[in-house]
C-alpha positions as a printed NumPy array, in Angstrom:
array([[-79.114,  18.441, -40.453],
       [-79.724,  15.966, -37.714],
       [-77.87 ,  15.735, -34.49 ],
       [-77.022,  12.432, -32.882],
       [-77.754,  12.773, -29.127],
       [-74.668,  11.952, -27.954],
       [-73.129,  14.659, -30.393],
       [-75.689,  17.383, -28.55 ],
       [-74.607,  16.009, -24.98 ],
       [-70.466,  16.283, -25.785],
       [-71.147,  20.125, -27.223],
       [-72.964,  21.019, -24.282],
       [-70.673,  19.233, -21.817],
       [-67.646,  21.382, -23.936],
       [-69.566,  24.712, -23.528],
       [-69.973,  23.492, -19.831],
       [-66.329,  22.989, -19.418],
       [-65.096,  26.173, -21.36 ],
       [-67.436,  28.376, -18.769],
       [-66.114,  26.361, -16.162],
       [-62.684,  26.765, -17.118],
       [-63.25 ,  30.65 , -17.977],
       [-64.993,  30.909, -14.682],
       [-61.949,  29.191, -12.674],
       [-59.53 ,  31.569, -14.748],
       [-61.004,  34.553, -13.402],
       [-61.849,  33.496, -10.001],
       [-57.664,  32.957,  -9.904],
       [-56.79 ,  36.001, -11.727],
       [-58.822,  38.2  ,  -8.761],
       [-57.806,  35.611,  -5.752],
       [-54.027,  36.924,  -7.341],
       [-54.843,  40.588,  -7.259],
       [-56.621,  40.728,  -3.968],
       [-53.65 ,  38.646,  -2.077],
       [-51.002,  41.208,  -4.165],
       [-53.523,  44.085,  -2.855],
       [-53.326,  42.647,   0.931],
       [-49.432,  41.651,   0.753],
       [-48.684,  45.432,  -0.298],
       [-50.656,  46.951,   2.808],
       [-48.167,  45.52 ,   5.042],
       [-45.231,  47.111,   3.128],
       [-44.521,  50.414,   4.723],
       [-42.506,  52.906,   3.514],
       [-39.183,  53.462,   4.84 ],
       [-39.206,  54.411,   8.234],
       [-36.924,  56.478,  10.316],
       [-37.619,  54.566,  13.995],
       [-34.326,  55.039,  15.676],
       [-32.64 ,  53.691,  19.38 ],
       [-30.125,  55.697,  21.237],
       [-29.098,  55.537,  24.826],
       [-28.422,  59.043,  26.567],
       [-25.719,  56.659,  28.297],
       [-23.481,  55.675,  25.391],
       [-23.208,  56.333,  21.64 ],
       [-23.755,  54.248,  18.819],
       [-20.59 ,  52.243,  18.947],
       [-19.118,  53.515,  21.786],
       [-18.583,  52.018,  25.43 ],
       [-21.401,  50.778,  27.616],
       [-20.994,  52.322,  30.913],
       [-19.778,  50.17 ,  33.483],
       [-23.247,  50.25 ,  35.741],
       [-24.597,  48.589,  33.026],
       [-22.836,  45.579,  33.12 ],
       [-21.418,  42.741,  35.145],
       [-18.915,  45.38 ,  36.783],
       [-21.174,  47.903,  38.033],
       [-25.206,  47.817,  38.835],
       [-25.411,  45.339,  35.748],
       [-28.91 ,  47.715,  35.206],
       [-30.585,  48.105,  31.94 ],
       [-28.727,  51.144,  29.903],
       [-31.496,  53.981,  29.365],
       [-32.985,  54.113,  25.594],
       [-34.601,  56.619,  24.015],
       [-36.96 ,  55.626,  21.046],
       [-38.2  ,  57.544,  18.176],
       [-40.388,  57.599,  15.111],
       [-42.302,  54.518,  15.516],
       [-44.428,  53.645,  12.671],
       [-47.865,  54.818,  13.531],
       [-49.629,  51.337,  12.444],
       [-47.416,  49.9  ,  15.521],
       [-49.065,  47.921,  18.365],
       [-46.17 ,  46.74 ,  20.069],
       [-42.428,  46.813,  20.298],
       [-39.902,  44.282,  20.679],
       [-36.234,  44.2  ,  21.71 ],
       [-33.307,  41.918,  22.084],
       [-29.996,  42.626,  22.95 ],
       [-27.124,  39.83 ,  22.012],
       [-23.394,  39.388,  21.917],
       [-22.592,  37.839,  18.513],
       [-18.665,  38.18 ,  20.313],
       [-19.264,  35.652,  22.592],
       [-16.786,  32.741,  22.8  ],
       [-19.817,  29.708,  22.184],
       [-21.782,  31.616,  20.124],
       [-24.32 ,  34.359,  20.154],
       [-25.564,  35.261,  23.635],
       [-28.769,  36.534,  24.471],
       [-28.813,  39.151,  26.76 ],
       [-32.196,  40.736,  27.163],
       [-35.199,  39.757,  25.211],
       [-38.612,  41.919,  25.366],
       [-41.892,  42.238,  24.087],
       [-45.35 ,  43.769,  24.257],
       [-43.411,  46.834,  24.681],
       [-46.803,  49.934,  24.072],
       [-45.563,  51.78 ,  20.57 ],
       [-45.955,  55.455,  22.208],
       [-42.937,  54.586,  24.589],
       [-40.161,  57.069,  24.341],
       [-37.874,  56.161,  27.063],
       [-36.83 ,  52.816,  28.82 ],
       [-35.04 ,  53.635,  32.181],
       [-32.666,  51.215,  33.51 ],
       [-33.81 ,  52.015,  37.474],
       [-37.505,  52.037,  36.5  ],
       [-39.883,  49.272,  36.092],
       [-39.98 ,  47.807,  32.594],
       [-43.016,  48.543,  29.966],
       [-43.153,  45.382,  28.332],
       [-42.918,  41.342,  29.268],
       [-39.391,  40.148,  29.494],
       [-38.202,  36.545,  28.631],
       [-34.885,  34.679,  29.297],
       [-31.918,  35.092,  28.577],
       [-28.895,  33.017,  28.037],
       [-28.881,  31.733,  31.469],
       [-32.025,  31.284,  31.644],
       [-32.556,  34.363,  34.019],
       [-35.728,  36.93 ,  33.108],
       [-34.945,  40.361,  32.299],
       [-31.83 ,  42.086,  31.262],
       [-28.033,  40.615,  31.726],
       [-25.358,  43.08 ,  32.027],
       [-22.696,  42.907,  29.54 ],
       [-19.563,  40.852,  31.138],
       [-16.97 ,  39.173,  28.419],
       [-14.492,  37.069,  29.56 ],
       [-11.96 ,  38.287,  27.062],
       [-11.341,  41.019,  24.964],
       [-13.585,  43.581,  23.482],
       [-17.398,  42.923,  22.624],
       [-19.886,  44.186,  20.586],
       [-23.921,  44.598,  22.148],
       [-26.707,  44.636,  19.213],
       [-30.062,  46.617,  20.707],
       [-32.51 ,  45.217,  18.57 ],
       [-35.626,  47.14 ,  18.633],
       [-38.963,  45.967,  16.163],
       [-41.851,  47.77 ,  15.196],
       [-44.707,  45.005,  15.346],
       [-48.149,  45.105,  13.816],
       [-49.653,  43.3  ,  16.58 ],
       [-49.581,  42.361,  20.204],
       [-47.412,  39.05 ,  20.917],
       [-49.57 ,  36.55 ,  23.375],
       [-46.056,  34.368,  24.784],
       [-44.883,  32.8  ,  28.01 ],
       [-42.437,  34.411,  30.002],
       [-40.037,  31.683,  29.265],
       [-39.902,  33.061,  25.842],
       [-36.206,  33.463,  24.361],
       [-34.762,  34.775,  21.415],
       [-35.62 ,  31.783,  19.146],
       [-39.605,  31.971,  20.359],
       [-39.592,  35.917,  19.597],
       [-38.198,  35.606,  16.318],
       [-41.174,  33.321,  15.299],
       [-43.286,  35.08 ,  16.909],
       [-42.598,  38.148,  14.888],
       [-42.271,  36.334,  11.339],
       [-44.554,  38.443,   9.066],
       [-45.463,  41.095,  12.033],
       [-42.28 ,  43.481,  11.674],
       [-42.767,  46.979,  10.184],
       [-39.813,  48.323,  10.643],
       [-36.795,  47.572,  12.941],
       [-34.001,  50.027,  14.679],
       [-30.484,  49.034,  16.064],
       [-27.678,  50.467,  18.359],
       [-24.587,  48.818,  19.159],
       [-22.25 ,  49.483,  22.081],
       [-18.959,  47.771,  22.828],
       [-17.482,  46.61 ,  26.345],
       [-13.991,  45.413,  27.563],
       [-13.612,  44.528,  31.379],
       [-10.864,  46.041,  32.987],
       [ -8.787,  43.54 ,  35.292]])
């Protein structure tokens, strides 16, 4: 049987396609399973990382030197468990009670992973950003009505965090988008006495 050229060139341009097309299906089949492969090494199992302060319990009062009141110095933490695939910490401290909204009181980062303690009196591990006001470093609670609540926010990051030391809250966030392992709270609560 004969074969018009132009029939022989459109089944060889169909094979050519169909490989193509195979080819292209497989190349995105494995591009799938790798990135499923790499997005399930960053899912850690549930950790048990945990933030206390020797100075108050979870939900219990903030000591007065801690605040506006007294020294207005950082309250001690203790940290535990931190994932061992952790290169830095990172820690905020807010006041969702706060009359125009949430108010940043401490933000930190860059804090080294095999820290166990933070001491109020002591110099700080990590780089510390603004708060608030605009000040660096740690703001004592100090409500002007009423009882509030203080969220310690500590993260477990899988990297180091290269920021300016204007960095607040909103900067930190997105700079730890995708990096968190794990994170830890404590709250405390403070009323001023008048």
């Amino acid at each position: 049987m004969f074969e018009s050229p132009l029939l022989s060139i459109l089944k060889d341009v169909s094979r050519v396609v169909r490989s193509v097309s195979l080819g292209f299906l497989i190349l995105l089949l494995v591009s799938c399973t790798l990135q499923t492969r790499t997005e399930k090494t960053h899912v850690l199992p549930l950790s048990t990382m945990h933030l206390t302060s020797p100075a108050f319990d979870s939900n219990g009062p903030i000591p007065s030197r801690s605040t506006c009141d007294g020294e207005g110095e950082r309250p001690p933490l203790l940290i535990g468990d931190v994932p061992p695939l952790a290169k830095s910490l990172a820690l905020y401290v807010l006041d969702p009670d706060a009359p125009m909204g949430t108010f940043v009181h401490w933000v930190a980062w860059n804090i080294p992973p095999q820290t166990t303690q933070i001491h109020g009196e002591e110099s700080f591990p990590g780089m510390e950003g603004k708060n608030s006001v605009g000040k660096t470093g740690y703001m004592g609670p100090c409500p002007p009505s009423g009882v509030h609540h203080y969220h310690f926010t500590l993260f477990a990051l899988d990297t180091m965090l290269d920021l300016p030391p204007t960095t607040g809250k909103a900067e930190l966030l997105a700079a730890i988008e995708g990096h968190e392992l794990v994170r830890a709270e404590l709250v405390g609560w403070y009323q001023r006495m008048r």
